[in-house]
C-alpha positions, 0 to 999 in steps of 0.5 A, spaced: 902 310 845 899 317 849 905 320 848 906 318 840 900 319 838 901 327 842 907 328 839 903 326 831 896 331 833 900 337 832 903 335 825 896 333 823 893 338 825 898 344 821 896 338 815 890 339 816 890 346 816 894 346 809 888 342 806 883 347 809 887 353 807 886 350 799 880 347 799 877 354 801 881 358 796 884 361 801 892 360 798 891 360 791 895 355 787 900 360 785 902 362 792 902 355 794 908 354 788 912 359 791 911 357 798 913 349 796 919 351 792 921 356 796 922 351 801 924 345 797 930 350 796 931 355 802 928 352 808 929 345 808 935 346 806 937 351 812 934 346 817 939 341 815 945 344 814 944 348 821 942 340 824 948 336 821 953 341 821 952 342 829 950 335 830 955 330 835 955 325 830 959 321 833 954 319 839 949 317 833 949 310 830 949 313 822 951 307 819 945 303 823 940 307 822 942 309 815 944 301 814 937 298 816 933 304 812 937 302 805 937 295 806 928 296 807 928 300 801 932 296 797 928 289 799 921 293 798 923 296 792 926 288 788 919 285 792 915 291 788 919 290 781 917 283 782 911 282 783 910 287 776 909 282 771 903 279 776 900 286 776 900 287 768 899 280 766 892 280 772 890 287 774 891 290 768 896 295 771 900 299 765 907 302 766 905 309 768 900 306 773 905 302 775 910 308 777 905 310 781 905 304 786 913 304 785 914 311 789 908 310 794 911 303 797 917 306 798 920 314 798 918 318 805 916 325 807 921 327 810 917 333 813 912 328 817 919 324 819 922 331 821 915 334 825 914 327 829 923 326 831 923 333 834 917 334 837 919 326 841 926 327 841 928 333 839 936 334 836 937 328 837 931 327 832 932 331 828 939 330 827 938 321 825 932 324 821 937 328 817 942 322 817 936 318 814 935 323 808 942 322 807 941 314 807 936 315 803 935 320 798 940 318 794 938 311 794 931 313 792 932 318 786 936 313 783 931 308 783 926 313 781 930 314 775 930 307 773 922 306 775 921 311 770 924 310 764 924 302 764 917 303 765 914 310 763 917 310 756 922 315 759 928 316 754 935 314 757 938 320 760 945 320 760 949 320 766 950 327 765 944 329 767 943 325 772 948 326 776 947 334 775 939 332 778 942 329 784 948 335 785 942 339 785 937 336 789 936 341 796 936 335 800 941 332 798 946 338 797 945 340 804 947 335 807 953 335 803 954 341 805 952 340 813 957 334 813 962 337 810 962 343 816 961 338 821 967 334 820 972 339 816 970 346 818 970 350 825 964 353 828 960 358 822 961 365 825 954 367 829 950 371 825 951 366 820 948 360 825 943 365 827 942 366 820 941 359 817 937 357 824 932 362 824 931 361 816 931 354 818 925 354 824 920 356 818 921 349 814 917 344 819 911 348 818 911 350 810 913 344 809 907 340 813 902 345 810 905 344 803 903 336 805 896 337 807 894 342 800 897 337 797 891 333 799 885 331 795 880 327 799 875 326 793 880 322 789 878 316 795 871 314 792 875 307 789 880 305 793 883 299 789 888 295 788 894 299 786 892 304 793 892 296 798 899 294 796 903 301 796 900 303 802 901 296 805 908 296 804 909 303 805 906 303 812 906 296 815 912 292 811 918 297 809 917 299 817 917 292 820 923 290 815 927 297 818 926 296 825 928 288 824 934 290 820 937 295 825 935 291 830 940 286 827 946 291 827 945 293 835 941 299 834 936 300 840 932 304 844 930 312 841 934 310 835 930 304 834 924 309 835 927 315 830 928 309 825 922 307 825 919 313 825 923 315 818 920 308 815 914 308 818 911 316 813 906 317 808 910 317 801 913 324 799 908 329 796 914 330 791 911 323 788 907 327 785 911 332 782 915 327 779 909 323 777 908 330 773 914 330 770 916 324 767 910 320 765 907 317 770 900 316 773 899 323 777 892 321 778 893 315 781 899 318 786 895 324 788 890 318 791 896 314 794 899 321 797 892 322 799 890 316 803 897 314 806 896 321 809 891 318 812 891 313 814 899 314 817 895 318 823 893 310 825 899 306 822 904 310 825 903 310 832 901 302 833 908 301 829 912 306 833 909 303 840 911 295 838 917 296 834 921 302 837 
């Protein structure tokens, strides 16, 4: 548990130095936008590229990891489906709001996920963490997609358009990229690993920082229902269901860990972005980032130390 709990104190504290460098107007909103996008799209992606493509993946359970992960995503996701007709008809929770509880209960950040395997495992972290986005990414944006145009009185985009989202999605076409050169092309020439390696040491800490700007402690005055059942299933049964399901399939040991660790992060501070964008209750997300944020600080390692 000391050792879990370590390795997240430096994670949070670049969060927490995120939120001050905001609340203080030190970063004004137009650099933090550029340092966002340049991350989504440059750094994050160097760093997966540069992980995957050097990676023995053969050594790595990915069908066990990435299995247990998809299968804990798609029984979150079908239990939050079903309790929508509870949620309007008792709770009075609209379609908006309802997109809002659909994202904080079951997509990740991956930037805590990534800071806390690799401070705990290193490569090897970093390199399941990489698997797990692959797993996950894709899973999650198609489901997104539904959520928000079934829910948020989105128009039906055609499948043109989504599939143009997905190809150009950083996380996603890195790891093509990253998996094709691992398993097709020989090693990139050195200056050119350099290259990708150094651009790619920078994503941990933009991206750690991006979370904790994101960070708006006023919006925690009435936590209600909305904010209990989406963090409840985010950080305690999305975790236990992950660690249960890769227990299942043989995984073990620091996997197991890397596992739980990937199912076990706030929500993605992206939530709110797509919130934005397509109707959804940017208000309330901003809330759930917030205080998942928070409270992972607590959640994560008692759920690291039983499960992994």
């Amino acid at each position: 548990m000391s050792a879990i709990f370590a390795s997240l104190i430096p994670t949070f504290l670049i969060i927490a130095t995120g939120w001050l460098c905001r609340a203080t107007g030190f970063v004004g909103e137009q650099q933090w936008a550029g340092l966002e996008r340049v991350t989504y799209v440059i750094f994050f992606p160097a760093l997966i590229i540069d992980t995957l493509s050097r990676a023995d993946l053969s050594s790595v359970p990915v069908l066990g990891v990435g299995g247990a992960l998809i299968g804990a995503i798609l029984t979150t996701a079908v239990i939050v489906l079903a309790l929508r007709p509870v949620l309007e008809r008792h709770f009075c929770i609209d379609g908006p709001s309802f997109t809002s509880i659909f994202q904080g209960a079951t997509r990740w950040n991956t930037f805590v996920g990534l800071a806390v395997a690799g401070s705990l495992f290193g490569q090897r972290g970093i390199a399941l963490i990489a698997v797990a986005i692959a797993a996950m990414v894709p899973l999650l944006n198609l489901l997104a997609f539904y959520v928000f145009i079934r829910f948020a009185g989105q128009p039906r985009r055609s499948p043109w358009d989504i599939l143009r989202s997905f190809v150009t999605n950083p996380f996603i076409w890195s790891c093509a990229v990253g998996l094709t050169l691992n398993l097709l092309a020989p090693p990139l020439p050195k200056p050119v690993a350099i290259y990708i390696d150094i651009i790619g040491r920078a994503a941990l800490a933009a991206g750690l920082l991006i979370v904790g700007a994101g960070l708006d402690i006023r919006r925690l005055a009435r936590p209600g229902l909305p904010h209990a059942l989406s963090g409840g299933l985010k950080l305690v049964l999305l975790p236990i269901m992950a660690g249960t399901l890769a227990n299942l399939v043989g995984v073990t040991g620091n996997d197991m860990t890397v596992t739980i660790i990937a199912a076990s992060v706030p929500s993605a501070s992206a939530s709110y972005v797509l919130a934005r964008q397509m109707g959804g209750n940017a208000g309330l997300m901003a809330e759930i980032l917030t205080l998942q944020t928070l409270l992972a600080l607590l959640s994560m390692p008692v759920l690291i130390s039983l499960l992994g």
